[in-house]
TORPA-4810 file (N, C-alpha, C, O; in nm, 3 decimals):
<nodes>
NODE_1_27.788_4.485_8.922_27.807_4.546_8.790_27.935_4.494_8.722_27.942_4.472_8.601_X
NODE_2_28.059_4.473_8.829_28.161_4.384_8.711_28.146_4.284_8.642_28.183_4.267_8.526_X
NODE_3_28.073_4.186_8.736_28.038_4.101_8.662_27.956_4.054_8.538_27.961_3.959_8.461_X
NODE_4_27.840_4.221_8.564_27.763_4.212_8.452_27.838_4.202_8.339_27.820_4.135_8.237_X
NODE_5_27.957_4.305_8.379_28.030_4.400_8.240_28.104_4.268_8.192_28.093_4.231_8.075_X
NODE_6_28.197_4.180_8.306_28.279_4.071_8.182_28.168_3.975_8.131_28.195_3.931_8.020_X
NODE_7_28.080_3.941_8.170_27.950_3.894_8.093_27.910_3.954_7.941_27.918_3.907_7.828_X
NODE_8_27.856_4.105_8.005_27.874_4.170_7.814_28.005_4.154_7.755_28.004_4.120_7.637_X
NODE_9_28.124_4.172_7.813_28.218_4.115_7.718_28.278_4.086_7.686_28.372_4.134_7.623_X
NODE_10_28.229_3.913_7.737_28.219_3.749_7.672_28.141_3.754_7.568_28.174_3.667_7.487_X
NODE_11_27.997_3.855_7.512_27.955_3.856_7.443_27.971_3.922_7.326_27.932_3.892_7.213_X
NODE_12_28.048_4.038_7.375_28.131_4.128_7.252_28.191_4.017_7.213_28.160_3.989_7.097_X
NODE_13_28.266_3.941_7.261_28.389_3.866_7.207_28.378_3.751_7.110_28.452_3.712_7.019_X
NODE_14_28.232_3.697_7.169_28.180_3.581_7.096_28.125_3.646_6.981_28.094_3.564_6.895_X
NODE_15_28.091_3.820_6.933_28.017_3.872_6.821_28.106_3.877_6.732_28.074_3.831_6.622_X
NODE_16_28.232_3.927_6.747_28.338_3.982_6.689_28.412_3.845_6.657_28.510_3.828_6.585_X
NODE_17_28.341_3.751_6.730_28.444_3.607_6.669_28.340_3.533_6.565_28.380_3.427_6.517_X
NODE_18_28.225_3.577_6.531_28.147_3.535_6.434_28.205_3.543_6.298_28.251_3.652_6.264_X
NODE_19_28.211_3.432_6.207_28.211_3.480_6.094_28.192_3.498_5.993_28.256_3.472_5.891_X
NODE_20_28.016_3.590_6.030_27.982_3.671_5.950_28.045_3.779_5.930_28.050_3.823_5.815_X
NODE_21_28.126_3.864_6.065_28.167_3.978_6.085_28.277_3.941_5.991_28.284_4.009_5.889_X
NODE_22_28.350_3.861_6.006_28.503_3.878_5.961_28.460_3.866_5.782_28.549_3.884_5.699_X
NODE_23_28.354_3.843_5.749_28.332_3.802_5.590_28.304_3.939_5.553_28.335_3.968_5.437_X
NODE_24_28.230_4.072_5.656_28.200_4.154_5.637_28.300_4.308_5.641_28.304_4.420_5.590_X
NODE_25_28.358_4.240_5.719_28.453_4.374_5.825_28.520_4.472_5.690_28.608_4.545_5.735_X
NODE_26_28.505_4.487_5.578_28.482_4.637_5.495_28.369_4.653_5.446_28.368_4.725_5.346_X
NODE_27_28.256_4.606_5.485_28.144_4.666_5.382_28.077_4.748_5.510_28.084_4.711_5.628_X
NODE_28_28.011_4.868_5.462_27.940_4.972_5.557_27.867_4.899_5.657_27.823_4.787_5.628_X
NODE_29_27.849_4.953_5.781_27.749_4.942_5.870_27.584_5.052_5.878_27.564_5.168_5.840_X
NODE_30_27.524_4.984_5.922_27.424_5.070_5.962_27.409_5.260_6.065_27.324_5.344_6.094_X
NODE_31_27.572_5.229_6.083_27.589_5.378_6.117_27.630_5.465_6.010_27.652_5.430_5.894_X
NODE_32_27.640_5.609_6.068_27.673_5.688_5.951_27.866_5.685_5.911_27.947_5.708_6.001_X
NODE_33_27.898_5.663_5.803_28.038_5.682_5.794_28.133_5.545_5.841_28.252_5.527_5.813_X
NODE_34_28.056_5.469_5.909_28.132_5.362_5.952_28.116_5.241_5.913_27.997_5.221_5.887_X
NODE_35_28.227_5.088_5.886_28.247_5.025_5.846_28.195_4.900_5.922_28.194_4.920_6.043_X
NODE_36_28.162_4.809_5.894_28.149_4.642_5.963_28.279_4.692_6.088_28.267_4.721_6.207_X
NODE_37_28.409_4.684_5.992_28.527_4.661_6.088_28.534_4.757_6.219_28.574_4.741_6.335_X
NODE_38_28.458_4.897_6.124_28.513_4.992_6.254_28.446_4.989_6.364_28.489_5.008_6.478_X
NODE_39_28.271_4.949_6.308_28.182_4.938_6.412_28.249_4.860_6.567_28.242_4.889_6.686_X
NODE_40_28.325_4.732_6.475_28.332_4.624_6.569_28.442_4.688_6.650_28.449_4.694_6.772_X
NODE_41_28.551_4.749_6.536_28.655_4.815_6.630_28.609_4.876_6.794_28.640_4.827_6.903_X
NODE_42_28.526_4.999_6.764_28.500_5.100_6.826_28.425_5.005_6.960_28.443_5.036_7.077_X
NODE_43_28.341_4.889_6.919_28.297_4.781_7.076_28.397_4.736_7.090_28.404_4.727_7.213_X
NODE_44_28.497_4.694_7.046_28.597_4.628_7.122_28.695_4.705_7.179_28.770_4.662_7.266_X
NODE_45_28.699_4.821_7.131_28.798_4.936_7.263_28.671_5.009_7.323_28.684_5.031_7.444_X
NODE_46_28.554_5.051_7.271_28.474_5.134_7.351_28.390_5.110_7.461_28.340_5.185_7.545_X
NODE_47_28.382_4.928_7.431_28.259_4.842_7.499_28.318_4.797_7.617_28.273_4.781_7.730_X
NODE_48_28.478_4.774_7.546_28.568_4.684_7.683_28.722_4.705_7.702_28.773_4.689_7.813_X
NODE_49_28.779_4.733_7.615_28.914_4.771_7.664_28.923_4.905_7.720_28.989_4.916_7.823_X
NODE_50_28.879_4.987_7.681_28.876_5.097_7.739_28.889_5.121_7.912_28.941_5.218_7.968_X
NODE_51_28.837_5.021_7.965_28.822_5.026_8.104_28.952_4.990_8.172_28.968_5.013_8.291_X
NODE_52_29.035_4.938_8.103_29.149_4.843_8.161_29.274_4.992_8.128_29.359_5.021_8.212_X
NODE_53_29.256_5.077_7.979_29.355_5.217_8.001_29.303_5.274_8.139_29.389_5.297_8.224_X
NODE_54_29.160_5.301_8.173_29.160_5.397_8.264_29.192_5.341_8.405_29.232_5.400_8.505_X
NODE_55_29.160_5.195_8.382_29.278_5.169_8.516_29.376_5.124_8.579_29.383_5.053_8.679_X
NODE_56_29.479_5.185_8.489_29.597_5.205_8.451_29.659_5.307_8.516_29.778_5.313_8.551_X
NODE_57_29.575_5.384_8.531_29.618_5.511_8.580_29.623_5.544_8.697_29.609_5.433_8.748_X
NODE_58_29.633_5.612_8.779_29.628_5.642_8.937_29.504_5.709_8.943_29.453_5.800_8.877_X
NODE_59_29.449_5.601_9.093_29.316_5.673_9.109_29.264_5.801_9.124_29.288_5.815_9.244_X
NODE_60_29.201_5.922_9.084_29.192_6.027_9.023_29.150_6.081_9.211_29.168_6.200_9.238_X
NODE_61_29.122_6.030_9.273_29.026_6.080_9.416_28.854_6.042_9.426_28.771_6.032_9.336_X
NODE_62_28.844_6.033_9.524_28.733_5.989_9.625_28.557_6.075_9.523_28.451_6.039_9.471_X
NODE_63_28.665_6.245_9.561_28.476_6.279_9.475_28.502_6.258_9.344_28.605_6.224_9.286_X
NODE_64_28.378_6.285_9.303_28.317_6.233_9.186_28.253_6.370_9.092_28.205_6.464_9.156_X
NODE_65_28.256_6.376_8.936_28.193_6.432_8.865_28.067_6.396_8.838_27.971_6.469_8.863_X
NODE_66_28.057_6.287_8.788_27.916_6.244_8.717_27.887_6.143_8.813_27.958_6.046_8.839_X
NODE_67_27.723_6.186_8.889_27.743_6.024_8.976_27.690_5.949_8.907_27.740_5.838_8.928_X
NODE_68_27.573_5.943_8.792_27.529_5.777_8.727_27.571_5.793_8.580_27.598_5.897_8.521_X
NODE_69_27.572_5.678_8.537_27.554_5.663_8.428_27.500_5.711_8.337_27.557_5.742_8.233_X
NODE_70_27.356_5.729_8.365_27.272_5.840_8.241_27.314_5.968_8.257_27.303_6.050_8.166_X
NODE_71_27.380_6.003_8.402_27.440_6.157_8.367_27.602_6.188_8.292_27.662_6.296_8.293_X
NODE_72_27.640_6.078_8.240_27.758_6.072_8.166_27.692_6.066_8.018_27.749_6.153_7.952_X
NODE_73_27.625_6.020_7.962_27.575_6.005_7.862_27.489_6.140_7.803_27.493_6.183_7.688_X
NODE_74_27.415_6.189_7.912_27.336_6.279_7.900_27.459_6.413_7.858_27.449_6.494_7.766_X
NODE_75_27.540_6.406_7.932_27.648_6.504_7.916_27.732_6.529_7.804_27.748_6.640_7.753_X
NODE_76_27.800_6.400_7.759_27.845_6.423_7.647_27.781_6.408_7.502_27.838_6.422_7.393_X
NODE_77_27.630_6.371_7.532_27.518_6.417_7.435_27.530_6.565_7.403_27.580_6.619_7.305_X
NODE_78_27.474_6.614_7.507_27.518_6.802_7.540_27.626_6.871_7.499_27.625_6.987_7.457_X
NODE_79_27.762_6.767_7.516_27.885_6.873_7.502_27.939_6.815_7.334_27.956_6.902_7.248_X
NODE_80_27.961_6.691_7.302_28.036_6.664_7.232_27.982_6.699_7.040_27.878_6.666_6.983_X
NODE_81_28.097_6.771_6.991_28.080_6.835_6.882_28.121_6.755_6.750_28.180_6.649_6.763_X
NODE_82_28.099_6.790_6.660_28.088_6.680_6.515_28.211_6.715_6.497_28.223_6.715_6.374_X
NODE_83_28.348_6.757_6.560_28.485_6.649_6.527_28.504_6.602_6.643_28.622_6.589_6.676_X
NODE_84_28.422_6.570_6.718_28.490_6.502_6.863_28.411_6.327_6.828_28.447_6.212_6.853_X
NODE_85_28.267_6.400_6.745_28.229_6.274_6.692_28.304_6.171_6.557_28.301_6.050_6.534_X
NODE_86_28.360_6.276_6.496_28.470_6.202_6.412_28.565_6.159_6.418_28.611_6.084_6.332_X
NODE_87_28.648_6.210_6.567_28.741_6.125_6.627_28.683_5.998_6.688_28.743_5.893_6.665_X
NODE_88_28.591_5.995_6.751_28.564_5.862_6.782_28.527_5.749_6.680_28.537_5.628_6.701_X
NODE_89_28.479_5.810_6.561_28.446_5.713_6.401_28.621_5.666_6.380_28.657_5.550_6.364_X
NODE_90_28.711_5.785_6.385_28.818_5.803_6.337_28.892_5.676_6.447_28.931_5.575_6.388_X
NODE_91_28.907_5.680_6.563_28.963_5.561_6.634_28.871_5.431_6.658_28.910_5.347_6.739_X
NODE_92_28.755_5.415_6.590_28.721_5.295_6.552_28.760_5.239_6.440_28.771_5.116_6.436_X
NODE_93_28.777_5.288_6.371_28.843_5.279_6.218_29.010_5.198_6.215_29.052_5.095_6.163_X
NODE_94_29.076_5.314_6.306_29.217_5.227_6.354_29.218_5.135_6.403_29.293_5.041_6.374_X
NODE_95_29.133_5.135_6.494_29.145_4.974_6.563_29.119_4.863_6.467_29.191_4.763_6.478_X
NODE_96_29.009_4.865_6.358_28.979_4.796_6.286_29.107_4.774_6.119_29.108_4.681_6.039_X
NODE_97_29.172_4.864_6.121_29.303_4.839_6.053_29.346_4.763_6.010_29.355_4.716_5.896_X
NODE_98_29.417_4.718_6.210_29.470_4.597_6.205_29.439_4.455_6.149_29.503_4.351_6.140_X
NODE_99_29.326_4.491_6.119_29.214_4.310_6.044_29.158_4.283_6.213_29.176_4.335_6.323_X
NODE_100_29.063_4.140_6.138_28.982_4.113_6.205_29.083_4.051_6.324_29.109_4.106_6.430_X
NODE_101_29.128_3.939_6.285_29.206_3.804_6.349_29.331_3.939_6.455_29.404_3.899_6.545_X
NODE_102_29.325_4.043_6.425_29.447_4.124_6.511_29.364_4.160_6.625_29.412_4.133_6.735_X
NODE_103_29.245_4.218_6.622_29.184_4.278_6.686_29.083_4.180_6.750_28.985_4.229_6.805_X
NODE_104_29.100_4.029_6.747_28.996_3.961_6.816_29.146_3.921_6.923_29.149_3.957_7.040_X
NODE_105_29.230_3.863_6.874_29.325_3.865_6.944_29.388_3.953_7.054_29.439_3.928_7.163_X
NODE_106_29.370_4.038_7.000_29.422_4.207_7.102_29.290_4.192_7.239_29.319_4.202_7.358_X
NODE_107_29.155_4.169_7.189_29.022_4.183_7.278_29.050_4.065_7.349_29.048_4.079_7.471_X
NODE_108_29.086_3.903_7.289_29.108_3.810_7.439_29.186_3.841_7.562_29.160_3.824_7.681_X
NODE_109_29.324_3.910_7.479_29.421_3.991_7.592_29.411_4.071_7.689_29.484_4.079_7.788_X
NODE_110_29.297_4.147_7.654_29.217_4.262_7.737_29.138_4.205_7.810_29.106_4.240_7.923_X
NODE_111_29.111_4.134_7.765_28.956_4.068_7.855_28.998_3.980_7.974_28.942_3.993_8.083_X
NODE_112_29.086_3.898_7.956_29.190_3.810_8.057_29.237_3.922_8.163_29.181_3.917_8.273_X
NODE_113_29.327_4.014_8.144_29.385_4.130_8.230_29.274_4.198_8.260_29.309_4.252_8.365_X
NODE_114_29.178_4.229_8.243_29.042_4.288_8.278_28.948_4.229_8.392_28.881_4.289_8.476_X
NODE_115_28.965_4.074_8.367_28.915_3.999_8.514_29.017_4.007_8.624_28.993_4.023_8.744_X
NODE_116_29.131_3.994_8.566_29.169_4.043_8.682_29.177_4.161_8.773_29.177_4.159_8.896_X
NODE_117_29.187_4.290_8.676_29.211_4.421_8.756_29.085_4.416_8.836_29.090_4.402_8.958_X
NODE_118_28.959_4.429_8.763_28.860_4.425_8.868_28.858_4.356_8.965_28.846_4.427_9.065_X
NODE_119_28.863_4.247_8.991_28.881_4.139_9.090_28.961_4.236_9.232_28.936_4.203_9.348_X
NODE_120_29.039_4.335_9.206_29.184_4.345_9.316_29.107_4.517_9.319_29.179_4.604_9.368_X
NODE_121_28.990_4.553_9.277_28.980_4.697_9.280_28.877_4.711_9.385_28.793_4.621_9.388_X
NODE_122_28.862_4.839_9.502_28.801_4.845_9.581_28.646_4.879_9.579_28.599_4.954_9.493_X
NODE_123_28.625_4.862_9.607_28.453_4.926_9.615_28.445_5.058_9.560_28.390_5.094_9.455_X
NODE_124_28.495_5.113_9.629_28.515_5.308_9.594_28.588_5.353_9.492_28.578_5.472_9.465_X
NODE_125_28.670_5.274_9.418_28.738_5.294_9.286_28.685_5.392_9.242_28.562_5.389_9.243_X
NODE_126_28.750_5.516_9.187_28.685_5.594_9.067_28.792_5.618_8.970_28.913_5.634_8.986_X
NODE_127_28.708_5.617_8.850_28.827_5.650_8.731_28.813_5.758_8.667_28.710_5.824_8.648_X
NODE_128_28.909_5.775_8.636_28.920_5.965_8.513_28.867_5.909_8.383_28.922_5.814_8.326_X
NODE_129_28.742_5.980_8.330_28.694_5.912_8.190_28.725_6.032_8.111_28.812_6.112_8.146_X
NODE_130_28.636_6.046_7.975_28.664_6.138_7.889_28.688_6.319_7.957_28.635_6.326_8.068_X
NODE_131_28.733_6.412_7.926_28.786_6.527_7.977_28.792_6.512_8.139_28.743_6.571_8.236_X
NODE_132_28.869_6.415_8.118_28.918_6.420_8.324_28.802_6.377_8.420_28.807_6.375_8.543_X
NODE_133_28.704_6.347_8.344_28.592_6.381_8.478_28.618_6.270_8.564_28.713_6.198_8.532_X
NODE_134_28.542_6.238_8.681_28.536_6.146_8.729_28.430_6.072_8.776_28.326_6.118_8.824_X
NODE_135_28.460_5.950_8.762_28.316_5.847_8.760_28.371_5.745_8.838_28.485_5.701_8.826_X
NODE_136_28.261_5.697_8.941_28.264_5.562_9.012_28.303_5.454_8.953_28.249_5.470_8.844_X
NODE_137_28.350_5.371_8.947_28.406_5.245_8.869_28.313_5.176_8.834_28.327_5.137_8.717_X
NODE_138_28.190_5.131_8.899_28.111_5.032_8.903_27.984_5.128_8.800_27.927_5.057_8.717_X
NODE_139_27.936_5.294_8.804_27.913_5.319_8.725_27.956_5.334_8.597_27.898_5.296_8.495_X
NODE_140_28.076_5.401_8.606_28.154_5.360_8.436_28.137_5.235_8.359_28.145_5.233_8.236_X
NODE_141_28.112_5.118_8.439_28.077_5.037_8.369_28.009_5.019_8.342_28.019_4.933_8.255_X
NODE_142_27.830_5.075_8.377_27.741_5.040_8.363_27.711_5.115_8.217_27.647_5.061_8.126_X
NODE_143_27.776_5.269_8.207_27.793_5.298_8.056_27.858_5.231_7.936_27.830_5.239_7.816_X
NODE_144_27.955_5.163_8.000_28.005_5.021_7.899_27.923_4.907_7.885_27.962_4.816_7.812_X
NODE_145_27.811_4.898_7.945_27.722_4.758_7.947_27.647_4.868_7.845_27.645_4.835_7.727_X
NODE_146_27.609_4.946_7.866_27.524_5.015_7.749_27.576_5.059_7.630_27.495_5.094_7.544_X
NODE_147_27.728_5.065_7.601_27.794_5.050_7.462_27.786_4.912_7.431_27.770_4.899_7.309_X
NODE_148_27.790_4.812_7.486_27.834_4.696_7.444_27.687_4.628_7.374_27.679_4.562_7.271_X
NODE_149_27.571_4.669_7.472_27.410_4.613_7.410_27.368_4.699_7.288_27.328_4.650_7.182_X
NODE_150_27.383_4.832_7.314_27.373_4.945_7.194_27.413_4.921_7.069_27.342_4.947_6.972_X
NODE_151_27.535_4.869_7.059_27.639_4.829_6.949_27.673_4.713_6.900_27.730_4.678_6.797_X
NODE_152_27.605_4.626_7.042_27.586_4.500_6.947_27.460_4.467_6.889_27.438_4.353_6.848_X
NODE_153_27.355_4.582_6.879_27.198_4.592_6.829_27.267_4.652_6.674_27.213_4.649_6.563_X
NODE_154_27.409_4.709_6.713_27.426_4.809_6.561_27.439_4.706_6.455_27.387_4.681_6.346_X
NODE_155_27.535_4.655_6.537_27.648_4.527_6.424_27.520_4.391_6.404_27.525_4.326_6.300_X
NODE_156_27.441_4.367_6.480_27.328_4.269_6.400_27.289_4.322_6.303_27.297_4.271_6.191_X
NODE_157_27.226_4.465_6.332_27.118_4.506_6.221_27.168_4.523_6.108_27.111_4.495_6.002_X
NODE_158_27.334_4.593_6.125_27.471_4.613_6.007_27.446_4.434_5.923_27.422_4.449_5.803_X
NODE_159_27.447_4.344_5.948_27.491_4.196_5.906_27.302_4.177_5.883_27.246_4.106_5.799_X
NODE_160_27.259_4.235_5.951_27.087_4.128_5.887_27.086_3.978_5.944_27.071_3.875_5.878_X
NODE_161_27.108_3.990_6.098_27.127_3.878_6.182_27.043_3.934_6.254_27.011_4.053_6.255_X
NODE_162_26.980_3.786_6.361_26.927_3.792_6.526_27.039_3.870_6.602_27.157_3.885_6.568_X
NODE_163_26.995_3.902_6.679_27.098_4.003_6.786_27.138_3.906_6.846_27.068_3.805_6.859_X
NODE_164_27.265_3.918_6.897_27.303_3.831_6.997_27.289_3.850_7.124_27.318_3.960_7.173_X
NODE_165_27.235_3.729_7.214_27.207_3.727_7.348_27.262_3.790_7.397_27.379_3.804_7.361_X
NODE_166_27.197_3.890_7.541_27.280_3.981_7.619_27.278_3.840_7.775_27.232_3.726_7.773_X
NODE_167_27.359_3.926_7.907_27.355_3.867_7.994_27.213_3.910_8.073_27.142_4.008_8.048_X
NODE_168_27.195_3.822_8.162_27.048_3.851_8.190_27.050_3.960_8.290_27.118_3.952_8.392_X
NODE_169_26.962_4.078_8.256_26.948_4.149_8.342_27.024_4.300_8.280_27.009_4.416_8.318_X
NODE_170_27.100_4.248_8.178_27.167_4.378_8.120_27.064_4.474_8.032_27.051_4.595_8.053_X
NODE_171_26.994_4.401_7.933_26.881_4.498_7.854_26.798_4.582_7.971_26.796_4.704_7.964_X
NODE_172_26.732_4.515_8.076_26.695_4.599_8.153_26.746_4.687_8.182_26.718_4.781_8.107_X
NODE_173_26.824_4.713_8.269_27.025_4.821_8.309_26.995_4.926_8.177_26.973_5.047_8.190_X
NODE_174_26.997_4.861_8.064_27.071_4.970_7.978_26.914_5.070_7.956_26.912_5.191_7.973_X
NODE_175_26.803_4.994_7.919_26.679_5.056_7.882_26.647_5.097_8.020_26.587_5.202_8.000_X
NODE_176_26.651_5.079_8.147_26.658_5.222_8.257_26.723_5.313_8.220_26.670_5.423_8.207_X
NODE_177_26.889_5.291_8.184_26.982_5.421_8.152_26.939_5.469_8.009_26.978_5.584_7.988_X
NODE_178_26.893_5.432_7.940_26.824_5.519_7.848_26.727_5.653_7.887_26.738_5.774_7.873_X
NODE_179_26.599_5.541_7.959_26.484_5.613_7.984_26.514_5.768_8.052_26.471_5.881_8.028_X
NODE_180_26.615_5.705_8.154_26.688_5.825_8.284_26.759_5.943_8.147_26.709_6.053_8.121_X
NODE_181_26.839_5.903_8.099_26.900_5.980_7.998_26.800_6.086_7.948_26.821_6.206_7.966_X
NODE_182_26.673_6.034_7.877_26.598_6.124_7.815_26.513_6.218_7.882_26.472_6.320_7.828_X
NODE_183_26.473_6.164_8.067_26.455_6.254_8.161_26.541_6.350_8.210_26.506_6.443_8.282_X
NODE_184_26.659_6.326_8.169_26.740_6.398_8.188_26.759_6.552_8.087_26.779_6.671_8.113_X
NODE_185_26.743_6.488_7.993_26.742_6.595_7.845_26.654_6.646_7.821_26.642_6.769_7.815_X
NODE_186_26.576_6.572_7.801_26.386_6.641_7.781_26.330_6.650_7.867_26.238_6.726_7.839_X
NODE_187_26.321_6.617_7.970_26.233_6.632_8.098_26.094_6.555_8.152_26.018_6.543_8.056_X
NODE_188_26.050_6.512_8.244_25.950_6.509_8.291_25.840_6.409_8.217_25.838_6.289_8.192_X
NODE_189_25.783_6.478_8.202_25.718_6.550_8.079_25.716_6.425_7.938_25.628_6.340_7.919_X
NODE_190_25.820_6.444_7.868_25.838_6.471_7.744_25.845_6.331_7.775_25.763_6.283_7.697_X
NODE_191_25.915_6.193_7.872_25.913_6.087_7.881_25.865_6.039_7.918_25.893_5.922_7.890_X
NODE_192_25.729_6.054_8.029_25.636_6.015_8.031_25.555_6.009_7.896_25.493_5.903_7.885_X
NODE_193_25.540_6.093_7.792_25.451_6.086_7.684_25.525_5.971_7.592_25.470_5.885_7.524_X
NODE_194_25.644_5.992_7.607_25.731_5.900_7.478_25.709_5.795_7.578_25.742_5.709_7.496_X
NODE_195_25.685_5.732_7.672_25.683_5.613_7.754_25.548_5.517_7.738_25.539_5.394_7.738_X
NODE_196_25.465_5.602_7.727_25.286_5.573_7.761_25.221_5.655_7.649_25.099_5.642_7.647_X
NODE_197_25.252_5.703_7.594_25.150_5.757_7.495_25.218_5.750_7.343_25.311_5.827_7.316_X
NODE_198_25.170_5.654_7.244_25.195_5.639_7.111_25.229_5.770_7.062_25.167_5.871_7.094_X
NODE_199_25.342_5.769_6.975_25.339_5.839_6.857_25.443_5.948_6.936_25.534_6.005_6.875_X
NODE_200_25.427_5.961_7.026_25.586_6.038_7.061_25.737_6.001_7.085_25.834_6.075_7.102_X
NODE_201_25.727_5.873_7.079_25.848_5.825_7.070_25.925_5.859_6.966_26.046_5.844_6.978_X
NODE_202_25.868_5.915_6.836_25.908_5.945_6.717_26.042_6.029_6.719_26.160_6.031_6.685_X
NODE_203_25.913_6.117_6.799_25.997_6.279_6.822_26.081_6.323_6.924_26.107_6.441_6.950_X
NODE_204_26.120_6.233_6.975_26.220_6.263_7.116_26.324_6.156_7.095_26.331_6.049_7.154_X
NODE_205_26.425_6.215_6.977_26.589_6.095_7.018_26.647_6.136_7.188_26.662_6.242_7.249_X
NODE_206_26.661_6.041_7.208_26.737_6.057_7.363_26.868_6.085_7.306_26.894_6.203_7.331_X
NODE_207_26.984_6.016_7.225_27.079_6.076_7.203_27.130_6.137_7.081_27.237_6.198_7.083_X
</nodes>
């Protein structure tokens, strides 16, 4: 999984160094409230730097809160409230501030110190993510391989471009942690029909 993750992002890096983005980085994106710039902001601390603050920190201990991935997602689907969602619009926005050329610069820096931390981290690593919890290292990232494909589907569709290539094997990864996600939320049931049977996919957002 590390490797998947500096794979996705080599690819964040190569999106955010396009420039279409930088021709774009104030006109709206395809999300709600957010900008070309912030979009890109919010993948380049949410997709990949992010991982390098949390391990920074002293390892939190052995057990664990969330053991996979879709149950981190599934969770703060559940918990997180429309200003917790505007802080996160709100610190994509800052990051994007700085201009493009600051923030592609800031992401090579991260990404260099990022091969390395992983490289020297143990198997059992776990890190403290959003409200303290704690998550396996190698899963935490697998929720960052799914910000990084998620968001770089945003920022194509934002520009009216081909998506850019993922690493192989990641679309799969993320569309399991989807599917799991919505078994998780809706149940049973409800994803088997949205899976195999037309016309329910409509009605069941996973997040």
């Amino acid at each position: 999984m590390r490797q998947l993750f500096l794979l996705g992002a080599a690819v964040v890096r190569d999106a955010l160094a396009d420039p279409r983005v930088a021709a774009a980085w104030p006109q709206p994106s395809v999300l709600e409230e957010q900008t070309i710039g912030s979009l890109a902001g919010h993948l380049a601390r949410g997709g990949v730097w992010v991982v390098g603050d949390y391990l920074a920190a002293a390892p939190p201990g052995p057990d664990v809160d969330i053991e996979t991935a879709a149950e981190y997602f599934a969770d703060i689907a559940d918990h997180l409230s429309a200003s917790d969602h505007r802080a996160i619009r709100d610190r994509g926005a800052a990051v994007a501030a700085d201009g493009h050329g600051a923030v592609l610069r800031h992401l090579d820096d991260r990404l260099a110190a990022l091969a390395e931390q992983l490289a020297d981290e143990p198997a059992a690593r776990t890190v403290a993510v959003y409200a303290g919890k704690v998550m396996r290292l190698d899963d935490y990232l697998w929720t960052r391989l799914v910000e990084q494909v998620v968001h770089l589907d945003d920022l194509a569709r934002s520009l009216d471009v081909e998506p850019w290539r993922h690493p192989p094997d990641a679309a799969a990864l993320v569309i399991a942690c989807g599917a799991e996600i919505g078994r998780l939320r809706r149940g049973d049931t409800a994803m088997i029909r949205t899976l195999f049977r037309e016309g329910f996919a409509e009605s069941l957002p996973v997040l």
